[in-house]
C-alpha positions in Angstrom: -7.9 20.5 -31.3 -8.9 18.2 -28.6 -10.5 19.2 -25.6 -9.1 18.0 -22.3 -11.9 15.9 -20.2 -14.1 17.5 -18.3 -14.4 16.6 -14.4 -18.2 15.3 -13.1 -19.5 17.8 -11.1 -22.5 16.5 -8.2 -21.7 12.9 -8.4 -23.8 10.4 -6.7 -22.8 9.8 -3.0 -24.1 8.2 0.3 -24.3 9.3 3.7 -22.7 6.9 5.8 -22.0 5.6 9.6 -18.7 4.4 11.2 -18.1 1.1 9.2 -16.1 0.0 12.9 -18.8 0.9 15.4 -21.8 2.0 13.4 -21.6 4.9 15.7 -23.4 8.4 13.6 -21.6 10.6 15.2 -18.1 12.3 14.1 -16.0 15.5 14.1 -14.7 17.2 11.0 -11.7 16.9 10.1 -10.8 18.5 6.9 -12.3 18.6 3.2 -10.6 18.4 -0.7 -10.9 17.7 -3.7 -9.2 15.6 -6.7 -6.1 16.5 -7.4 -4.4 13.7 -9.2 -6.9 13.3 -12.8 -8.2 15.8 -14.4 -11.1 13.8 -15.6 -12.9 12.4 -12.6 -15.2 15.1 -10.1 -14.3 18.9 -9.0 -17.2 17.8 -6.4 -15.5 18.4 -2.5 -15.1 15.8 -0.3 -15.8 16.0 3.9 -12.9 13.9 5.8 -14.4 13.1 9.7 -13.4 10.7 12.8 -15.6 8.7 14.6 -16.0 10.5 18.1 -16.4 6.5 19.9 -13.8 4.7 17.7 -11.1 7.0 15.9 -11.9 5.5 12.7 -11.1 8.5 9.8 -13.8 8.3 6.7 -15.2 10.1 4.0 -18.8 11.3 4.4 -20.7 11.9 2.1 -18.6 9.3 -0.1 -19.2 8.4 -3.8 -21.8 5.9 -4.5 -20.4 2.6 -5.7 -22.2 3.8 -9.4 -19.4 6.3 -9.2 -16.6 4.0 -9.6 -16.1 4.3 -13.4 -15.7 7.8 -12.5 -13.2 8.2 -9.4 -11.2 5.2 -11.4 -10.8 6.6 -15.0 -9.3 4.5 -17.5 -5.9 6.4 -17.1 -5.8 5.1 -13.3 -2.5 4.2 -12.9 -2.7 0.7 -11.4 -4.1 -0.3 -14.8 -0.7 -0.1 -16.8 1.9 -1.5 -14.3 2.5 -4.4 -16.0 3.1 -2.5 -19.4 5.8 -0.5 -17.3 7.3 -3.6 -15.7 7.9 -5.1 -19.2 9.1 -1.8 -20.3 11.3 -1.7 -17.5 12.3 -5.2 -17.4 13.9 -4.5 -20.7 15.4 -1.6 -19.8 17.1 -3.1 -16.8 15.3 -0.2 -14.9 17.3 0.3 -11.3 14.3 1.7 -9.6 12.1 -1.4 -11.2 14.3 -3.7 -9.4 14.1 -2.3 -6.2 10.3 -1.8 -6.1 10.7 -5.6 -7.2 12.6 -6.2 -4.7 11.1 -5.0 -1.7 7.6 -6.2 -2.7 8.9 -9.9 -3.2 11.0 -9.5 -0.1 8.0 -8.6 1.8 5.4 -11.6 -0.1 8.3 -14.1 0.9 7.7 -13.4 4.2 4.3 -13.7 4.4 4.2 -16.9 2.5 6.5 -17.9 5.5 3.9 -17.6 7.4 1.6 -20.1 5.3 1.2 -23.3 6.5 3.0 -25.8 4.7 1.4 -27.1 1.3 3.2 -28.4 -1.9 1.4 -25.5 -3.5 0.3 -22.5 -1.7 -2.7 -20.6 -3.1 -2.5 -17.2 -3.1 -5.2 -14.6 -4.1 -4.3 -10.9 -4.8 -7.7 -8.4 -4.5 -7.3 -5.6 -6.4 -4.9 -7.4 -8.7 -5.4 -4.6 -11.7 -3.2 -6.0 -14.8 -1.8 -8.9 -12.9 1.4 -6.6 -12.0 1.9 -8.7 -8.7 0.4 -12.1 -9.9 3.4 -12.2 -12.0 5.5 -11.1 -9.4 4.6 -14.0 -6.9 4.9 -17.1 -9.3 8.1 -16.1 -10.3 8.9 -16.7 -6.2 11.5 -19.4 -6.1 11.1 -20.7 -2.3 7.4 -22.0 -3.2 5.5 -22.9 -5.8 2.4 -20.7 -5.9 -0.8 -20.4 -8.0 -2.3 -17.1 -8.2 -5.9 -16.3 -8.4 -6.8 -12.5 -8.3 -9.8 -9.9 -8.4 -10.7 -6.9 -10.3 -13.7 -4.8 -10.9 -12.2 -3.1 -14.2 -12.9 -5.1 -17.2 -9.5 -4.4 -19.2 -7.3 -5.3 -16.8 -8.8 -8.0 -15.6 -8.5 -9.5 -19.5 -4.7 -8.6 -19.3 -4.2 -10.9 -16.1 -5.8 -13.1 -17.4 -3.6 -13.5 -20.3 -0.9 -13.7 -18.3 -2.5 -17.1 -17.0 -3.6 -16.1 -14.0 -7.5 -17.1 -12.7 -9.2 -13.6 -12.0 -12.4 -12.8 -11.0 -14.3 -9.9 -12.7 -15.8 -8.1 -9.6 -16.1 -6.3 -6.6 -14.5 -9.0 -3.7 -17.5 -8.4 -1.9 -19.4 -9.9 -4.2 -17.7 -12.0 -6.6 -18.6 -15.9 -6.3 -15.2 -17.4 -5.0 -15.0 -20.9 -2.6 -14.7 -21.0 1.0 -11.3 -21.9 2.7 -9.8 -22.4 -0.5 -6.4 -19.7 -0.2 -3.4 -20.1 1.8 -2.7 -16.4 1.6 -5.1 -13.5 0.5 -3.1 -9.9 -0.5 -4.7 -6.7 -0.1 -2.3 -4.1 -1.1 -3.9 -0.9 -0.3 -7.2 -1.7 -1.6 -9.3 -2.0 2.2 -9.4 1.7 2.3 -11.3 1.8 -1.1 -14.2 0.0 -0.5 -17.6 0.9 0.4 -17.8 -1.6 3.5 -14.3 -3.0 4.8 -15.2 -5.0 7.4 -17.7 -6.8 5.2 -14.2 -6.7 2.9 -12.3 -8.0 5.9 -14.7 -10.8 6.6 -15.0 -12.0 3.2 -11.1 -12.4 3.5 -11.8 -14.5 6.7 -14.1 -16.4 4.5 -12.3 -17.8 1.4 -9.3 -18.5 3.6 -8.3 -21.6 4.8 -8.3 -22.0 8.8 -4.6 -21.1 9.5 -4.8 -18.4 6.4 -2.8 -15.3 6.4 -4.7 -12.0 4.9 -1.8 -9.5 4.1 -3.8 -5.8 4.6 -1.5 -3.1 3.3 -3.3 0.6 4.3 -2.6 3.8 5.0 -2.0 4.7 8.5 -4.1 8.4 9.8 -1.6 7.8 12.9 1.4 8.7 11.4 3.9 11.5 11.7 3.1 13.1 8.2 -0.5 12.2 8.4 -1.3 14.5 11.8 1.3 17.4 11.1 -1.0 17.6 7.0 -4.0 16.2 8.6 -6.1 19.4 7.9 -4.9 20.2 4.5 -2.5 18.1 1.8 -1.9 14.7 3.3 -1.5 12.5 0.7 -2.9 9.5 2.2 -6.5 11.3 1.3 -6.3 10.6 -2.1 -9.2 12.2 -3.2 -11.8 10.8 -3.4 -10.7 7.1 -3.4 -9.7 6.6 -0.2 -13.3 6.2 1.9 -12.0 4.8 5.2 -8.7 5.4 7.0 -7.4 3.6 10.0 -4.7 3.7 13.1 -3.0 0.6 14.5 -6.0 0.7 17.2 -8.5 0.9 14.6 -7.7 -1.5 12.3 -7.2 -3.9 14.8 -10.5 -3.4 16.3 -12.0 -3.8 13.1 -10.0 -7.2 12.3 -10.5 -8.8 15.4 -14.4 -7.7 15.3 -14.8 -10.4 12.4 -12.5 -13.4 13.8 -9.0 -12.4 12.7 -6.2 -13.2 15.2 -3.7 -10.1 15.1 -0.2 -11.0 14.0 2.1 -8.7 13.2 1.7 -4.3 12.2 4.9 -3.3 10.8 5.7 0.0 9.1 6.8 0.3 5.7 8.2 3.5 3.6 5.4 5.6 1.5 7.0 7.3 -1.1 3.9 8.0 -3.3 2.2 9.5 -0.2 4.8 12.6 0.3 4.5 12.9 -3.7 1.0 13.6 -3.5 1.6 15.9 -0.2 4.2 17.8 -2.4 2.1 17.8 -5.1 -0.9 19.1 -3.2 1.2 21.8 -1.4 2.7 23.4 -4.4 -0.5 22.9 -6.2 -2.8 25.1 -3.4 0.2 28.0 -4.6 -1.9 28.7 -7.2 -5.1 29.7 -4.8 -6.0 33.2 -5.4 -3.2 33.6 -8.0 -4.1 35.3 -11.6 -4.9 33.4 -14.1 -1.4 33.2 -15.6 0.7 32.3 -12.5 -1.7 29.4 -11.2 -1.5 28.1 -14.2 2.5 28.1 -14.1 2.0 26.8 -10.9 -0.3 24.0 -11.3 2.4 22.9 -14.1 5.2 23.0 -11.9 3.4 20.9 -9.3 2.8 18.4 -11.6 6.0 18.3 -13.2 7.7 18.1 -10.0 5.8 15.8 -8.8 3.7 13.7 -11.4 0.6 12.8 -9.2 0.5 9.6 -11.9 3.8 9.2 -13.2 5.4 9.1 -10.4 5.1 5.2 -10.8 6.8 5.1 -13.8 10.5 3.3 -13.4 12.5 6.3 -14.5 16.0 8.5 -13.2 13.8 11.3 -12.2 11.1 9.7 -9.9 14.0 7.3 -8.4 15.9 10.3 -6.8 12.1 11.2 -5.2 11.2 7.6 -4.5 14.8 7.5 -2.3 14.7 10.5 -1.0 11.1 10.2 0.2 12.0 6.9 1.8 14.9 8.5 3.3 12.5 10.7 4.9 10.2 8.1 6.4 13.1 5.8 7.7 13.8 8.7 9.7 10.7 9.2 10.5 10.1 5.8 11.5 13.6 5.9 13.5 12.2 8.4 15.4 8.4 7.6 16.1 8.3 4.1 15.4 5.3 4.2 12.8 5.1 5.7 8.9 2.0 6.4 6.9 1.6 2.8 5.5 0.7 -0.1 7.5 1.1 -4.0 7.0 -1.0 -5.4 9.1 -0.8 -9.7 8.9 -3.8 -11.2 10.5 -4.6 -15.3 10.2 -7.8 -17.1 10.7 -7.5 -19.3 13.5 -7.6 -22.8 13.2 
């Protein structure tokens, strides 16, 4: 029989400072732990605010050594593509309308590209190459992708799609200077281990005029302040090492040259998944050993902390009815838990 993986316990971490202000001092917000793998760290994580500049991070975080660890070979941005060509031939509905709303949303950002004959886009955090495939199949501009990965596998799988990827952190891969028209960051800036140095290496390799798409989750929100102490999804445990607001963010962008553009507030399904999940998971706290482990079935059956990508019946009647939610939401406070934030480098 085989054994299921077994979770790192003390992993390497850093003490760290306000990436925004490089203020030391914070309040506590909340702690927890991974609930999405079973095969990364049990070790507990401390969620705190900068006292001077509201920015939300994790300290102690996991040392960049730890990577291979908080992003197991299961992670789920690895095998998106596989599901798109599975869905693709399935004519999968909820496929077509994550398609949909992710090309809808790249269309307008290349509108705000200056005008090339072929605009260069670069996606960080590409994984498989899901969303380099996505953009050159745009029909309003002929585009050549370029992405970034740190993860060896898929990086080999983009690149058989023909697309030019870089194996690497961003930070540190060697890419040109104002070479892209447009540089995509879909919630990938509040994984890294320094994101203004992130943000700035964005200023760098665009051209002056650039547009850097930053996709992130937003502590503001509704959702985010009513679970902030226990189950908000947006935590995601332990990958998510900085968190910003609108004010934040903005801070942060203009701090390295960016001109502000545009924050608009999109729908987070996969963050109430992961709040559900968490809630119905913490049911099994203090239960015998039988009924939490019922429990801990039911939560992830109900709502597949992983699976919850996949393009099936089940997930699209939670993917609409969390968006439901957050229109509402949105209706009603003006903000959700994800932020698209479009900054350009002046000219």
């Amino acid at each position: 029989m085989t054994q299921a993986p077994q979770m790192k316990e003390n992993i390497a971490k850093v003490e760290v400072v306000c990436n925004n202000c490089g203020s030391t001092e914070s309040t506590f917000i909340t702690h927890g732990v991974e609930h999405e793998y079973d095969n990364t760290t049990s070790d507990v994580f401390n969620v705190v605010q900068c006292k001077h500049c509201e920015l939300v991070y994790l300290n102690p975080r996991p040392d960049v050594s730890e990577l291979k660890t908080i992003y197991p070979d299961s992670y789920y941005a690895y095998g998106l593509q596989q599901q798109n060509v599975e869905a693709e031939n399935k004519s999968s509905l909820l496929y077509r309308a994550r398609k949909f709303v992710y090309m809808s949303r790249l269309t307008r950002a290349l509108d705000l590209c200056q005008p090339s004959p072929v605009l260069k886009v670069l996606d960080v955090g590409c994984a498989d190459g899901r969303a380099l495939n996505w953009y050159k199949s745009v029909e309003k501009y002929k585009v050549e992708t370029y992405g970034v990965d740190f993860d060896g596998a898929a990086v080999e799988k983009a690149r058989a799609s023909g697309h030019t990827v870089y194996l690497g952190r961003f930070e540190d891969v060697a890419i040109e200077k104002n070479t892209f028209d447009l540089v995509v960051a879909t919630h990938v800036i509040e994984h890294v281990a320094d994101p203004k140095g992130f943000a700035r290496r964005a200023f760098e390799v665009l051209k002056p005029g650039g547009v850097f798409l930053c996709e992130t989750p937003n502590v503001g929100s509704f959702d985010a302040k009513v679970f902030a102490k226990q189950h908000w999804g947006g935590y995601h445990f332990p990958r998510h090492w900085v968190l910003y607001n609108s004010k934040s963010i903005a801070a942060m962008a203009q701090s390295v040259g960016f001109k502000v553009e545009s924050i608009q507030y999109h729908p987070a399904p996969a963050f109430w998944n992961w709040t559900c999940h968490s809630i119905v998971k913490s049911w099994s706290n203090d239960k015998p050993a039988g009924q939490a482990a019922k429990l801990q079935i039911l939560a992830d059956n109900l709502f597949p902390p992983v699976d919850f990508q996949r393009n099936n019946l089940k997930n699209l009647f939670f993917v609409a009815g969390f968006t439901a939610v957050d229109v509402v939401i949105k209706a009603i406070t003006g903000t959700t838990s994800n932020m698209a934030v479009v900054l350009r480098r002046p000219n």
